[in-house]
C-alpha positions in Angstrom: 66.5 132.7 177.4 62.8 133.4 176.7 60.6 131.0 174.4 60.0 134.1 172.3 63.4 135.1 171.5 64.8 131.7 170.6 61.7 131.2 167.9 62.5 134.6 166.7 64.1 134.8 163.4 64.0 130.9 163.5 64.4 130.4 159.6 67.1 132.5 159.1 69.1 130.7 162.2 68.2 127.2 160.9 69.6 128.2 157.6 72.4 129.5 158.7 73.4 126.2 160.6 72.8 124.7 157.3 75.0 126.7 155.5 73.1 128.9 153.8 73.8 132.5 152.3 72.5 135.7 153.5 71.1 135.7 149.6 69.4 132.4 149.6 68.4 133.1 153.4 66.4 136.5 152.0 65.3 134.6 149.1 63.4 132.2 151.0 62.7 134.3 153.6 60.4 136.3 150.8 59.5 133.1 149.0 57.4 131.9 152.8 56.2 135.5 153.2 54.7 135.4 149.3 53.4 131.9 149.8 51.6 133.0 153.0 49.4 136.0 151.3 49.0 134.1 147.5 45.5 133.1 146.7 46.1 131.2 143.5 46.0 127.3 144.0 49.0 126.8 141.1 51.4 129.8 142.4 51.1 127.7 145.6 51.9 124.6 144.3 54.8 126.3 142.9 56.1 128.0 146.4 55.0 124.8 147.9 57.3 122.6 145.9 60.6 125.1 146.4 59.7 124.8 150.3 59.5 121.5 150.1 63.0 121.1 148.3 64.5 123.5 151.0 63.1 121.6 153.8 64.5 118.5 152.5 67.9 119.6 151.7 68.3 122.0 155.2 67.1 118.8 156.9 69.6 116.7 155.1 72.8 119.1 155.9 71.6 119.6 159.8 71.5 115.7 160.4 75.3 116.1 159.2 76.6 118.6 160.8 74.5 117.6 163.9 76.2 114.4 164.1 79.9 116.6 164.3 78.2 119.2 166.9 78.9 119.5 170.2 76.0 121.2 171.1 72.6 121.5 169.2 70.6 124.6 169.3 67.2 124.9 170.6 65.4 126.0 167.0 67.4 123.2 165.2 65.9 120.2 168.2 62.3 122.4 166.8 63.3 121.6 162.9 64.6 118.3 163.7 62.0 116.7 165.7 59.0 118.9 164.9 59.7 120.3 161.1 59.5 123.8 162.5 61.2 126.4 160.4 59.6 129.4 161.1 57.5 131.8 163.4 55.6 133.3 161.0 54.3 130.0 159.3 53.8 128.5 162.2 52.4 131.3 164.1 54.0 132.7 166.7 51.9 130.8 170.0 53.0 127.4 167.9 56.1 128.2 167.8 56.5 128.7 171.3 54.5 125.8 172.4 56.7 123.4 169.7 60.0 125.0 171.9 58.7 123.9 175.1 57.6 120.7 173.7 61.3 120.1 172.6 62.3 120.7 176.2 59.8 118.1 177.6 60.6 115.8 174.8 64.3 115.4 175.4 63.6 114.8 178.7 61.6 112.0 178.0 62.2 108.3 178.1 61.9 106.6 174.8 60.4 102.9 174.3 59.2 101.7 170.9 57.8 105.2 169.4 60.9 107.3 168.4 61.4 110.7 166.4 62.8 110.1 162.7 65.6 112.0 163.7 66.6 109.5 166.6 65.9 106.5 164.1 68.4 108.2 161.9 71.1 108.0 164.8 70.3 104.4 164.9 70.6 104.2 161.1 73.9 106.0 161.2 75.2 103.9 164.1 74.2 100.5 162.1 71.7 99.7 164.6 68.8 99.2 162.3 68.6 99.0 158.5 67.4 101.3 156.2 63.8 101.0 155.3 62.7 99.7 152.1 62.2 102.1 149.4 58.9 102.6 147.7 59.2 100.0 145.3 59.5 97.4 148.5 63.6 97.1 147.4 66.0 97.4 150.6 69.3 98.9 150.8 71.4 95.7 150.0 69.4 95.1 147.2 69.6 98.3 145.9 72.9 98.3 145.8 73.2 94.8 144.0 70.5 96.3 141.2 73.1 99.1 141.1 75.9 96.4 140.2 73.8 95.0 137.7 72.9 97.6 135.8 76.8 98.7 136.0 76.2 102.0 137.9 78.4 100.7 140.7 81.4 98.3 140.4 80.9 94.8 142.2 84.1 95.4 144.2 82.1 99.1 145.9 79.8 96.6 146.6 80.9 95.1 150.0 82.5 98.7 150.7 79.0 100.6 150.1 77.3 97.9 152.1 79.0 98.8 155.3 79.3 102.9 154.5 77.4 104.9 157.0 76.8 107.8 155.4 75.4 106.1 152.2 72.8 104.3 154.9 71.8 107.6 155.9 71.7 109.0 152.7 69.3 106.2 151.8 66.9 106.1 154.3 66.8 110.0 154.4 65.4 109.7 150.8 63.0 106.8 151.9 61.6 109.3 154.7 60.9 112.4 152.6 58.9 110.1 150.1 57.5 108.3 152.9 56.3 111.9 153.9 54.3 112.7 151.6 52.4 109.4 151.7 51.8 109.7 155.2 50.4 113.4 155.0 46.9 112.0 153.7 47.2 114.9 150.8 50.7 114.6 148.8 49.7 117.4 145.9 48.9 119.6 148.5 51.8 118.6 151.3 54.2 121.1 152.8 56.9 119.4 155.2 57.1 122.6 156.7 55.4 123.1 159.7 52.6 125.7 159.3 49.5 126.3 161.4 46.8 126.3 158.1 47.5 122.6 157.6 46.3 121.7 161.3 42.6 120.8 161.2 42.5 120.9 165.1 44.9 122.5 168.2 48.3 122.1 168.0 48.2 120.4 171.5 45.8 117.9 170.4 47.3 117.0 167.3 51.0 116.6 168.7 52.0 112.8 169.1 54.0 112.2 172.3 56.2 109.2 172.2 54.7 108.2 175.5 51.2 108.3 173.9 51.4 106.7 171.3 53.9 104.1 173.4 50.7 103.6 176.0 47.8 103.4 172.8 49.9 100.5 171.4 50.0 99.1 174.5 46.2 99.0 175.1 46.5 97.2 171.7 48.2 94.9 172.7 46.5 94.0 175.9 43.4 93.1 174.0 44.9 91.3 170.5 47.6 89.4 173.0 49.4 87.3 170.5 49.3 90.5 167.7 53.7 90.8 167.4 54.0 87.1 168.5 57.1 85.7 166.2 56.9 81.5 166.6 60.4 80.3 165.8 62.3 77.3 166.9 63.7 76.5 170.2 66.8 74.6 171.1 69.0 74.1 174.2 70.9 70.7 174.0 72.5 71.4 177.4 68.8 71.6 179.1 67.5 68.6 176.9 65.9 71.1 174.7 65.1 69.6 170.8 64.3 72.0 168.3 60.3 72.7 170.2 58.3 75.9 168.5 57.7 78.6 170.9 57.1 82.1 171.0 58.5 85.6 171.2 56.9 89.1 171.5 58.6 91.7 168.9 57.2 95.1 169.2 57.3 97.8 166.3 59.5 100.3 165.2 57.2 103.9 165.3 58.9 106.3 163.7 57.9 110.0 164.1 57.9 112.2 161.0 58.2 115.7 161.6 55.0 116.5 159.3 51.7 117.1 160.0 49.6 114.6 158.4 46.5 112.2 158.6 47.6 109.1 157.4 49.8 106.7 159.6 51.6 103.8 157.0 52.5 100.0 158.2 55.4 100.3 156.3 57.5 96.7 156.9 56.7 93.8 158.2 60.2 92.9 159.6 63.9 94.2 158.6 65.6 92.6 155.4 64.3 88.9 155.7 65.0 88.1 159.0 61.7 87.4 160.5 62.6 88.1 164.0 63.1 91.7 163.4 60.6 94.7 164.1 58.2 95.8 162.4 58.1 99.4 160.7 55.7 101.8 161.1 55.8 105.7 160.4 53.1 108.6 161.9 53.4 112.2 161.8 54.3 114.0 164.2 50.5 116.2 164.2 48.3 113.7 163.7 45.1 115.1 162.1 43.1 111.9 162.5 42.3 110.0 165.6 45.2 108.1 167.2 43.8 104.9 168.2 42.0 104.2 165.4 44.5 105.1 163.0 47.2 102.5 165.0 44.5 99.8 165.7 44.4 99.9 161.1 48.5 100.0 161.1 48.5 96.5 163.2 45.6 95.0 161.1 48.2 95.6 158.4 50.7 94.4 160.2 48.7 91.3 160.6 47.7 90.7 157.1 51.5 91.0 155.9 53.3 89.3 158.3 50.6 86.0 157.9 52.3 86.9 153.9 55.8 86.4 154.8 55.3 83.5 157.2 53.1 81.5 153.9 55.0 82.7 151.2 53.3 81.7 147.9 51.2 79.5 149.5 49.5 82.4 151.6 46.2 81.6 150.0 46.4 78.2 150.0 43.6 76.8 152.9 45.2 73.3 152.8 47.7 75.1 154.8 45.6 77.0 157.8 46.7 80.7 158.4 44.8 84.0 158.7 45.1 84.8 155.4 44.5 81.9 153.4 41.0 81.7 155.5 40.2 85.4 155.1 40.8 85.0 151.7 38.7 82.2 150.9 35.7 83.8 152.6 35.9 87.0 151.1 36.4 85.0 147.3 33.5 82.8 148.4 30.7 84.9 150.7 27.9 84.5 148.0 28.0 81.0 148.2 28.1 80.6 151.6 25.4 79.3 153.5 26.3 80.4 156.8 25.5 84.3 155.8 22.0 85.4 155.8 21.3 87.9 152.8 21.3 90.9 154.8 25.0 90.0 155.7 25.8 88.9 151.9 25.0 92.5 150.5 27.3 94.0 153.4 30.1 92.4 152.3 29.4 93.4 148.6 29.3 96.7 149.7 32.8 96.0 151.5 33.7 94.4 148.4 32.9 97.6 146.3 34.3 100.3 148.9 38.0 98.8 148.9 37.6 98.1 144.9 38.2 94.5 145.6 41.4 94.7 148.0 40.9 91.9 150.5 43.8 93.1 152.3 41.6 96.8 153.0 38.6 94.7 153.8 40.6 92.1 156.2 41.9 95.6 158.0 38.3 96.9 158.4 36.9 93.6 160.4 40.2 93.3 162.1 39.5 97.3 163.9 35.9 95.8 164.2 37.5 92.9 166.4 39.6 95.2 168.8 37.7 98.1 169.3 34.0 96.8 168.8 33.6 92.9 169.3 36.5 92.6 172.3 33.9 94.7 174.6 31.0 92.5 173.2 29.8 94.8 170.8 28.8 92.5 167.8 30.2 94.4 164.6 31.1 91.4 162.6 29.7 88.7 160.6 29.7 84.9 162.5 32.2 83.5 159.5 34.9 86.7 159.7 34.5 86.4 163.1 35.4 83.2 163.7 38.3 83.4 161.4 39.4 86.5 163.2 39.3 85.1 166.9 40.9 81.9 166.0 44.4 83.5 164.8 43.7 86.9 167.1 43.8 86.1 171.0 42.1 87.7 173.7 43.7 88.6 177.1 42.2 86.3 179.8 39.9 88.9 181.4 38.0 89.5 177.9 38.2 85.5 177.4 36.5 85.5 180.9 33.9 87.8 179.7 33.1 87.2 176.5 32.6 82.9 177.0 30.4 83.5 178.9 28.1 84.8 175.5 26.9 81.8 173.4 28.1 83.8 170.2 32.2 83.7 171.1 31.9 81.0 173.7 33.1 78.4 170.6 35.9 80.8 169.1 37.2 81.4 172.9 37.5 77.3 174.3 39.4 77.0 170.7 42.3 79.9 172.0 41.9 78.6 175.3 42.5 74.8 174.2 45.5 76.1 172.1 47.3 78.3 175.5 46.6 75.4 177.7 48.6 73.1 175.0 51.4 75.9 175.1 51.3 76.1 178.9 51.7 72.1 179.2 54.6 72.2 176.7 56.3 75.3 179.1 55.8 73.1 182.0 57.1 69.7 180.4 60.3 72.0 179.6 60.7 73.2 182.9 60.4 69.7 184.3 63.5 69.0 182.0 65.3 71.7 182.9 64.6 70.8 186.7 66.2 67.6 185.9 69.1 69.2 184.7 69.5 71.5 187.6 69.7 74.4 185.4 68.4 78.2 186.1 65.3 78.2 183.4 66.5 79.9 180.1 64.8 83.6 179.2 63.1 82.2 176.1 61.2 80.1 178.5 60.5 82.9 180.8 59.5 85.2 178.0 57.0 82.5 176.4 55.2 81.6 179.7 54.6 85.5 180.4 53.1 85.9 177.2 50.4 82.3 177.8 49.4 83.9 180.9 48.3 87.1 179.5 
């Protein structure tokens, strides 16, 4: 079949999927083409809302009946993964690039950056948890508020916790407010796909799970010990005691099918288990920079996952962590003596420009740190930088580099000392295990690949 005849009459075949009358199919069939020719700003907030509530509810009933289907057609994989709903909105070369886009995409392999549609598969098979809710309150808890305040019996309790379809139902709320958070401009969003919202080529706004796969990557090839979760370590049978080492935990990155500008760290780790992913959502046409934008979501990620590891104590600089020295610095900058002037007022500026949010400040200097100072480029300040290097470690190669400058050659022997003390604690385990002629546990493996980075 040609590209232009499956994107032909798209809206009224995504509808009809849905379950949708030929009335209500001609009624919003006239509502998009009134919306696309309306010059007043509040009849299209108007339009804008109904479109929104139609997108929302057709994408709710396809996921259903999707999940019963033996087959999927082509323009439901377009609404599904992309948001497309129509030709004329979209404009007619979109639309056919977005169908040969779905081709390539379900062909592709999939690693950590997923569509929100897959993620809702995994939802629905109990593979992950539903996200938290805007008010930071996960699906177990929501349920127990629900008990509480006598919505819900306490014996649907145990029942609703293990209920499929109510999972789904959740997060599928969760993602359409996440949506309009994550399209930079929620009073003028539109989940619909539609070519006026893309501030650049449809082809160079289009996120690719490989690409985004490969930035993060790149990421994580310069900030080496970013998704490092520490935990403890024990294998009586080896003569293993209870020893803290190290495992790599890569995000979740869910793809909404928006177009938007503003990518959202969204959870540090699932429920309260700490050795769970981390959550992070991106439209699908991205109308910012990529890198940039995903370099910010993992000094996020930073900042709240040093959170959860302190608890209360997170500021507390008796007990060394990222935070609690970020936080001291920022709290104390005009009294200290190791900032000339110049710098002082740079910071007040920072201060002013986040409205006091150390946490927007922290982010800043930590995109500084990857894309500016790892290459030598001095960005930062010599206090935020050495709090910075000494919790964020360099590969090997940039170590390599970068001692060799007398203004990181201090921060580096510190990471250095630290992956040397690792590296002698790997090969005192080993020498156990040897002793034990047994094969050397995967743990062990894992950790020593990530000191030799």
């Amino acid at each position: 079949m040609l590209y232009k005849e499956i994107v032909t009459d798209s809206l009224k075949k995504i509808l009809k999927f849905s379950g949708y009358s030929d009335y209500e199919i001609k009624e919003y069939r006239d509502l998009i083409d009134t919306y696309m020719v309306e010059k007043d700003d509040e009849k299209k907030r108007t339009i804008r809302k109904k479109l929104n509530s139609l997108f929302f509810d057709c994408y709710r009933e396809c996921i259903f009946k999707v999940f019963d289907a033996d087959g999927v057609p082509p323009e439901i994989q377009m609404f599904l993964l992309f948001g497309y709903m129509d030709e004329k909105l979209a404009g007619m070369q979109n639309a056919i690039a977005i169908c040969k886009l779905t081709e390539l995409y379900m062909e592709m392999k999939k690693e950590n950056t997923i569509s929100l549609f897959e993620w809702l598969c995994l939802v629905h098979r109990g593979e992950r948890m539903p996200s938290m809710n805007d008010m930071s309150i996960d699906y177990e808890q929501s349920l127990r508020d629900m008990v509480r305040t006598h919505e819900i019996k306490e014996a649907d309790l145990r029942p609703m916790l293990c209920d499929r379809h109510k999972k789904l139902e959740y997060e599928l709320n969760n993602a359409f407010s996440i949506m309009r958070r994550v399209s930079g401009s929620p009073t003028r969003f539109l989940a619909i796909f539609n070519e006026a919202s893309l501030e650049k080529p449809l082809l160079k706004a289009v996120l690719m799970n490989d690409e985004v796969d490969k930035v993060l990557k790149g990421i994580v090839n310069v900030d080496i010990n970013l998704f490092n979760h520490e935990y403890t370590y024990a294998n009586p049978k080896v003569g293993i005691e209870n020893v803290r080492i190290q495992k790599e935990i890569l995000p979740d990155i869910i793809l909404l099918p928006i177009i938007g500008s503003r990518p959202m760290m969204w959870q540090e780790i699932e429920g309260r288990n700490r050795q769970t992913p981390s959550r992070m959502f991106f439209p699908k046409f991205l109308n910012s920079e990529l890198k940039p934008q995903l370099i910010k979501c993992c000094g996020e990620y930073r900042w709240e996952f040093c959170k959860r590891e302190q608890g209360a104590r997170w500021q507390d600089i008796s007990d060394p962590s990222l935070c609690a020295y970020f936080y001291n610095y920022i709290s104390t900058f005009k009294k200290n003596h190791q900032l000339s002037q110049e710098q002082k007022e740079k910071v007040s500026a920072q201060y002013a420009k986040y409205r006091h949010n150390i946490k927007d400040i922290f982010v800043e200097d930590y995109s500084k740190l990857i894309a500016n100072e790892a290459e030598g480029n001095i960005r930062l300040n010599r206090v935020s930088r050495s709090i910075l290097m000494r919790f964020c470690y360099f590969n090997k190669d940039i170590r390599a580099e970068l001692i060799k400058n007398n203004l990181y050659s201090e921060y580096i022997n510190v990471v250095n000392n630290q992956i040397e003390k690792n590296k002698k604690l790997i090969q005192t385990m080993k020498k156990r295990i040897d002793d034990y002629n047994a094969m050397i546990p995967t743990e062990i493996k894992e950790f020593e690949i990530l000191m030799n980075r």
